[in-house]
C-alpha positions in Angstrom: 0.0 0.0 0.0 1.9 3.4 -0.7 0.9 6.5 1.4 0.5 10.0 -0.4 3.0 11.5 -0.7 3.5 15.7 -1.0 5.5 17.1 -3.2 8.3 20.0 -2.1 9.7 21.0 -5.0 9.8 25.2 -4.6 7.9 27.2 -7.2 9.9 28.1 -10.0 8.0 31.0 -11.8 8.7 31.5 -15.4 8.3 34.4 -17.6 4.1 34.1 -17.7 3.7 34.5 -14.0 6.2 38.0 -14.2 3.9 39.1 -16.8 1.0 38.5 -15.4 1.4 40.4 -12.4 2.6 43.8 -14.5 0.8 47.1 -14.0 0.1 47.6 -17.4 1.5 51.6 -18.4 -0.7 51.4 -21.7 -0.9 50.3 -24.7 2.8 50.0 -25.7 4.3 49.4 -22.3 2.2 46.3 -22.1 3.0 44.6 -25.5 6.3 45.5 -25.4 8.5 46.4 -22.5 6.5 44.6 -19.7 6.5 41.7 -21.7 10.7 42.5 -21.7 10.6 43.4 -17.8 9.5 40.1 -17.4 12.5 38.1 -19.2 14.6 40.6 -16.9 12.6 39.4 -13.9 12.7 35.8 -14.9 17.1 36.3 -15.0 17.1 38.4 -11.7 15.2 36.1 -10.1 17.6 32.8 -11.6 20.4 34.7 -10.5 19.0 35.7 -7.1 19.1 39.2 -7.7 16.6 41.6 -5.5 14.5 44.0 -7.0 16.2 46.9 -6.2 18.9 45.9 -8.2 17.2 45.7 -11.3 15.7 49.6 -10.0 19.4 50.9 -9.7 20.2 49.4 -12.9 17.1 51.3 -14.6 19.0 54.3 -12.8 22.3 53.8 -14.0 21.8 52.5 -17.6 19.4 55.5 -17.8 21.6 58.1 -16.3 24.6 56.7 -18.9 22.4 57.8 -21.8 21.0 60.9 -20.9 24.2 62.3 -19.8 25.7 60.9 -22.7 23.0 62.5 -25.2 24.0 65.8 -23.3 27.7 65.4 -23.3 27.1 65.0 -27.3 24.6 67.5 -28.3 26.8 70.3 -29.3 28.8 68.2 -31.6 26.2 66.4 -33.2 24.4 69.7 -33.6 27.7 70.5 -35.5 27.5 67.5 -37.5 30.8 66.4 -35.7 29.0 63.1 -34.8 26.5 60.9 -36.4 23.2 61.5 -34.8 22.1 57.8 -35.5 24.7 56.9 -33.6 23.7 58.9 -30.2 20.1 58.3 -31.1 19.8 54.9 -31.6 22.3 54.6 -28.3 19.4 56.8 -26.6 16.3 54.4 -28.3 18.3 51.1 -26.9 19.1 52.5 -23.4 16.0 54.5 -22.4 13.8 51.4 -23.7 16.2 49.0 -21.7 16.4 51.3 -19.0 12.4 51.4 -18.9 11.6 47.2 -19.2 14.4 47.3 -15.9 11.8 49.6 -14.3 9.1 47.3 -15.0 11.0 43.9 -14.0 11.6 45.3 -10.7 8.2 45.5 -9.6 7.3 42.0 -11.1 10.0 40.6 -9.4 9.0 42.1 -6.1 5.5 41.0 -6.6 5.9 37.1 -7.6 8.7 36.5 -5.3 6.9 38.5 -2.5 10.3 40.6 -1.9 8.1 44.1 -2.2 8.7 46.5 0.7 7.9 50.4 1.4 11.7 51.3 1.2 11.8 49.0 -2.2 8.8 51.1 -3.4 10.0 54.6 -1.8 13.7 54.2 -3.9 11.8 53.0 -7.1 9.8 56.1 -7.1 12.9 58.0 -6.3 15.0 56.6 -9.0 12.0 57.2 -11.5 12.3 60.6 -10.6 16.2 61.0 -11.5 16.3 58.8 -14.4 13.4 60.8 -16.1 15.2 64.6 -14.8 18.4 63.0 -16.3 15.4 62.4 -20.1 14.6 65.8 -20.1 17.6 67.2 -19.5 19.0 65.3 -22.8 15.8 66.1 -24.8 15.8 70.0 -23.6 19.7 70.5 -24.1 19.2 68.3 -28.0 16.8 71.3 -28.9 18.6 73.7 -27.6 21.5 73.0 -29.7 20.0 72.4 -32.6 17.8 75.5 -32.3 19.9 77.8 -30.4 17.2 80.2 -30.3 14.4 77.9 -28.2 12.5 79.6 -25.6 14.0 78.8 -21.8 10.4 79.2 -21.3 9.5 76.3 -23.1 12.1 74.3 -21.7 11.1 75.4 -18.3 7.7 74.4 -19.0 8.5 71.2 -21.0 10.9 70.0 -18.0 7.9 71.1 -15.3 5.2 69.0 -17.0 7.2 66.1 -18.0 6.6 64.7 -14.2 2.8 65.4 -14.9 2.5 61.5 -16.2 5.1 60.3 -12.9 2.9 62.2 -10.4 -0.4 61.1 -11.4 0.1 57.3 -11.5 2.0 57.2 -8.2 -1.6 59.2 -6.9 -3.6 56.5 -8.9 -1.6 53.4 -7.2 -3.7 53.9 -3.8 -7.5 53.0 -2.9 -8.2 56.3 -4.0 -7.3 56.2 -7.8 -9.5 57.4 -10.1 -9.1 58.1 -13.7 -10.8 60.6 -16.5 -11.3 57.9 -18.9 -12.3 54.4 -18.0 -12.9 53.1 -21.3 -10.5 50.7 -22.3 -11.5 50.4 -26.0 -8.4 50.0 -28.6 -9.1 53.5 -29.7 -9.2 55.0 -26.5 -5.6 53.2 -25.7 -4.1 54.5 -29.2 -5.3 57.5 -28.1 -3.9 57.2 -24.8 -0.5 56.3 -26.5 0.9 60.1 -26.4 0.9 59.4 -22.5 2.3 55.7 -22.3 6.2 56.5 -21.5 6.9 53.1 -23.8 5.7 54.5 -26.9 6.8 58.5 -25.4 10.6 57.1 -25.0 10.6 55.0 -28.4 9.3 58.2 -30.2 11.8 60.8 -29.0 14.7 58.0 -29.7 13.7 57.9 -33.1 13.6 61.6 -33.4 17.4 61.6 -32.3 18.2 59.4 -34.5 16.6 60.3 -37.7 15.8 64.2 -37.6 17.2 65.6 -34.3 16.4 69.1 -35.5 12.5 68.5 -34.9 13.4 67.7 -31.0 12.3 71.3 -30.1 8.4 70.4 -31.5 8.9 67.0 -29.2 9.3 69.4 -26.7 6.6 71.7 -27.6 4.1 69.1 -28.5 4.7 66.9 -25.2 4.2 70.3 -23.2 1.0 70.9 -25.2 -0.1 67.5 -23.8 1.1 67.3 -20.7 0.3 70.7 -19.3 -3.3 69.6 -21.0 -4.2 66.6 -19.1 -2.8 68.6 -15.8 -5.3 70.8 -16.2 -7.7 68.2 -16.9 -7.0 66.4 -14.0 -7.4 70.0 -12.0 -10.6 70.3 -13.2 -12.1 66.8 -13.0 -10.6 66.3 -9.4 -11.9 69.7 -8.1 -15.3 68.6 -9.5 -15.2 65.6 -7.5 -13.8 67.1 -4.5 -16.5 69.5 -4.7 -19.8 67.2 -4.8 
C-alpha cells in the first residue's frame, strides 16, 4: 500500500507569471516592455538578484544615456557626430532602461520581496532617471535650435513629471481616472501618454531628424500641461460634490 506523498519541490516561476502580475503603463508598455521586464525578472530572479537591483540598474543605464546625449549634443548639432549613432544609443538604453523599471516590480511582486523602502527608492530613482530624459531632450533642442525659448524648456521639464505624479496618486485605494474606457481607440489614443511609446518616439527623433526635438518638446508640453489641467478640473469637481 503506498501512502500520499507531498511534493516539495519550490515554485519556479517563469516568464508568464512575471507578466501576469505587470501594472500595465498602456498600450505600448504592455505589449512590449512589460513583456521585456519580465525576461529581466525571470534572470534576476535565476540569478538571485533583489529588485532593487534591477531599479538601480534602470538608474544607471538611464543616467549613462541621458548624460551621454548631453555630453554629445553640441557636436552632433555640428554635425561632428552621427546623430544615428547617439540616437539609436538613446532608443536602446532608455527602452532598456524602462523594461528594468518594469521587472523590478514584477520581481518584487511574484517572489513577494516588495517592501515600502523598495517602493519609496523606485519612485525615487524614476524621478532622476526621467530629470536626467529631459535634461537630454531639452539640451538636444537647444542646440540644434539655439534660439528655443527657456520658457519652453522650463515648462516642458515642469510638466514632463505630470504623467510620474499622477500614477504614483492612482496606485492607492483612491485612484481614479478621466477615462475608464478601455476600448483600442481610447488606448491609441492614450499612446501620447504611455512613456513606452513616449521614449521609443523621441529616440527615433534623435536618430533620424534631431532638429524637430524642439516640437517634441513643444508638442509633449501641449499634452502634458493639458491633461494637468484636466486632471485639476475633474478632481476639483469631484472634490467639490
Amino acid at each position: 500500500m503506498h501512502s500520499a506523498t507531498t511534493s516539495t519541490e519550490p515554485f519556479r516561476p517563469g516568464a508568464a507569471d512575471f507578466y501576469r502580475v505587470n501594472r500595465g503603463g498602456g498600450l505600448f508598455s504592455e505589449a512590449i516592455s512589460q513583456r521585456l521586464g519580465a525576461a529581466f525578472a525571470l534572470t534576476a530572479h535565476r540569478l538571485g538578484l533583489s529588485p532593487t537591483a534591477l531599479t538601480l540598474a534602470n538608474l544607471v543605464l538611464g543616467l549613462a544615456v541621458s548624460v551621454t546625449a548631453v555630453a554629445l549634443a553640441d557636436r552632433v548639432a555640428a554635425g561632428a557626430v552621427p546623430a544615428w549613432a547617439v540616437g539609436l544609443a538613446a532608443l536602446l538604453g532608455w527602452q532598456v532602461a524602462y523594461a528594468l523599471d518594469c521587472a523590478d516590480g514584477q520581481l518584487a511582486r511574484v517572489t513577494g520581496q516588495g517592501s515600502p523602502a523598495g517602493a519609496r527608492i523606485d519612485v525615487l530613482c524614476d524621478v532622476a532617471a526621467q530629470i536626467a530624459l529631459v535634461t537630454a531632450l531639452g539640451t538636444t533642442a537647444v542646440a540644434q535650435r539655439p534660439g528655443t525659448p527657456v520658457w519652453l524648456v522650463a515648462a516642458f521639464a515642469g510638466t514632463w513629471m505630470v504623467n510620474l505624479v499622477t500614477s504614483v496618486m492612482q496606485s492607492g485605494p483612491n485612484a481614479a481616472s478621466m477615462v475608464t474606457s478601455t476600448s483600442l481607440p481610447v488606448r491609441v489614443v492614450k499612446l501620447v501618454r504611455d512613456y513606452g511609446a513616449v521614449i521609443t518616439l523621441t529616440g527615433l527623433v534623435l536618430t533620424f531628424a534631431p532638429q524637430w526635438s524642439v516640437w517634441v518638446v513643444a508638442a509633449f508640453t501641449v499634452v502634458n500641461g493639458g491633461f494637468l489641467l484636466a486632471s485639476i478640473a475633474f478632481t476639483a469637481r469631484a472634490a467639490l460634490r
